[in-house]
C-alpha positions as a printed NumPy array, in Angstrom:
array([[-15.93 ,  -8.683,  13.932],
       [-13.469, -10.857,  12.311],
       [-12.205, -10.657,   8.642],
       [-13.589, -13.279,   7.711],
       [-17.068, -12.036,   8.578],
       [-16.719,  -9.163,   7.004],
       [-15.169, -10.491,   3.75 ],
       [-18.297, -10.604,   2.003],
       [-19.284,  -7.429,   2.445],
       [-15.775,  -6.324,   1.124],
       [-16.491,  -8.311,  -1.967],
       [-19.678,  -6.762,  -2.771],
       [-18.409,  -2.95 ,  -2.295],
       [-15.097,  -3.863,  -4.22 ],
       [-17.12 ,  -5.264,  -6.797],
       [-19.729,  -2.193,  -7.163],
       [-16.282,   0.187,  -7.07 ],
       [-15.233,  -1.652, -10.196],
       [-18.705,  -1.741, -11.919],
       [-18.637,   2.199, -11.135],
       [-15.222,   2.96 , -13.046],
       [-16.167,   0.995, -15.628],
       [-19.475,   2.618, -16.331],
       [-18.209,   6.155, -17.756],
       [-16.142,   6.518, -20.728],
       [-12.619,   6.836, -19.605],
       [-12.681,  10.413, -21.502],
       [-15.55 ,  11.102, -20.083],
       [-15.454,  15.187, -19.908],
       [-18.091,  18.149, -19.574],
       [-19.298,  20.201, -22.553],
       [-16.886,  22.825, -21.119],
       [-14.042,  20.952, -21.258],
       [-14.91 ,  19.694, -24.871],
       [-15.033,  23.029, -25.774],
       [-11.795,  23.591, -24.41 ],
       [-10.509,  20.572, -26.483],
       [-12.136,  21.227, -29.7  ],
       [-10.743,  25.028, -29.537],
       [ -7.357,  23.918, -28.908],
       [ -7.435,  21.383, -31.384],
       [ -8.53 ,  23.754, -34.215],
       [ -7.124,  26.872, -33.131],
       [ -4.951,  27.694, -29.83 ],
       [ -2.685,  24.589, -29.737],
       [  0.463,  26.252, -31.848],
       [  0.983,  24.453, -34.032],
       [ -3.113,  23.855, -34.257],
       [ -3.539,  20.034, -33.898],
       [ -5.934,  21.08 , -37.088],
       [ -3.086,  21.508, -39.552],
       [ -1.991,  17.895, -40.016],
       [ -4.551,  15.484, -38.578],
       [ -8.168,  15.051, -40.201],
       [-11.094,  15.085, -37.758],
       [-14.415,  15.47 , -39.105],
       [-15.918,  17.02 , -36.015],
       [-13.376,  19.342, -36.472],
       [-13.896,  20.106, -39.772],
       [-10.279,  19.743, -40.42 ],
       [ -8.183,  17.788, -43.63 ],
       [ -4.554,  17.466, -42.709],
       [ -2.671,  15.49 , -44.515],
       [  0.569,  14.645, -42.561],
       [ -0.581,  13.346, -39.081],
       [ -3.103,  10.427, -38.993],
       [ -6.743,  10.752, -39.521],
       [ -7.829,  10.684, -36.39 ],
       [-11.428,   9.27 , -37.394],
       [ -9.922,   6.018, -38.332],
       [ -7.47 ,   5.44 , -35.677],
       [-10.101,   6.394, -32.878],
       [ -7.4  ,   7.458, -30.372],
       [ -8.797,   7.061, -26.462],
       [ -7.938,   9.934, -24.387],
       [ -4.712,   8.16 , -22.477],
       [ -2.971,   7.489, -25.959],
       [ -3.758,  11.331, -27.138],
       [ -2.458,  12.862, -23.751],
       [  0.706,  10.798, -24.295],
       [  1.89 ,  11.566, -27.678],
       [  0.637,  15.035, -26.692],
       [  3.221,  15.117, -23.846],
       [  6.318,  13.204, -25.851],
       [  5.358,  13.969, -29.455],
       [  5.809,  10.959, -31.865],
       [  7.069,  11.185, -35.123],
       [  6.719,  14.019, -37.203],
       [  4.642,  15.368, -34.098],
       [  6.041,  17.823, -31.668],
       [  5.554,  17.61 , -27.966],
       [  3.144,  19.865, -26.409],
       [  4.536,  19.371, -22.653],
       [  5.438,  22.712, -21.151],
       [  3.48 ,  24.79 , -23.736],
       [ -0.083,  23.153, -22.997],
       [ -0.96 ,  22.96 , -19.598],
       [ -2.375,  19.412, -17.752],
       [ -5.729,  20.693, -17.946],
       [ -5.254,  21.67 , -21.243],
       [ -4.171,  18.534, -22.454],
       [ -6.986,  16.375, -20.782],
       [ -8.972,  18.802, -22.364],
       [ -7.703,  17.95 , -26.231],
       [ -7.214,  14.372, -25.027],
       [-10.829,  14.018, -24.253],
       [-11.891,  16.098, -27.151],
       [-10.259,  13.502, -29.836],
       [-11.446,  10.612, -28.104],
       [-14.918,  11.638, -27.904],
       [-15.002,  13.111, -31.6  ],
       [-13.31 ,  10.365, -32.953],
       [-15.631,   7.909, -31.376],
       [-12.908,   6.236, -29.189],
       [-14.097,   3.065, -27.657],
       [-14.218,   4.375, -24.016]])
């Protein structure tokens, strides 16, 4: 069967991959890994994440990082100052692990209402 036969086809299933990856929130995570996240974020991460950034969901008031609750981080913009630090902000890389950080990533962007 030629290509050109088969193009439609191709269309429709390249077209149903895209509606699929943009269906879930790109932070999409399980409860488990929110957990993860929200412990980090409050606790584990040293220095705790907790200490300078406000995030109700958190039930934390820093005052020298931004309040996360306005800024609504997504998950890709929270793993990447995580990783390089920015300002005032230290970097994380090397003393969080990946999983760790997707973990916090997704944890801000989901409790800071992130537009997926």
């Amino acid at each position: 069967m030629s290509l050109a036969r088969r193009w439609p086809a191709l269309q429709r299933l390249a077209t149903g991959l895209l509606l699929l990856a943009t269906a879930a929130p790109a932070w999409s995570a399980e409860p488990a890994q929110l957990a993860l996240g929200r412990e980090l974020f409050t606790k584990t991460a040293v220095p705790a994440c907790a200490l300078c950034h406000t995030l109700q969901d958190a039930g934390s008031a820093g005052a020298v990082g931004p309040v996360l609750d306005e800024l609504k981080p997504d998950a890709a913009r929270v793993a990447k100052a995580l990783r390089g630090g920015i300002g005032a902000m230290p970097s994380y890389q090397g003393k969080l692990s990946d999983a760790q950080i997707a973990a916090l990533a997704a944890y801000v962007a989901q409790a800071s209402g992130a537009d997926p």
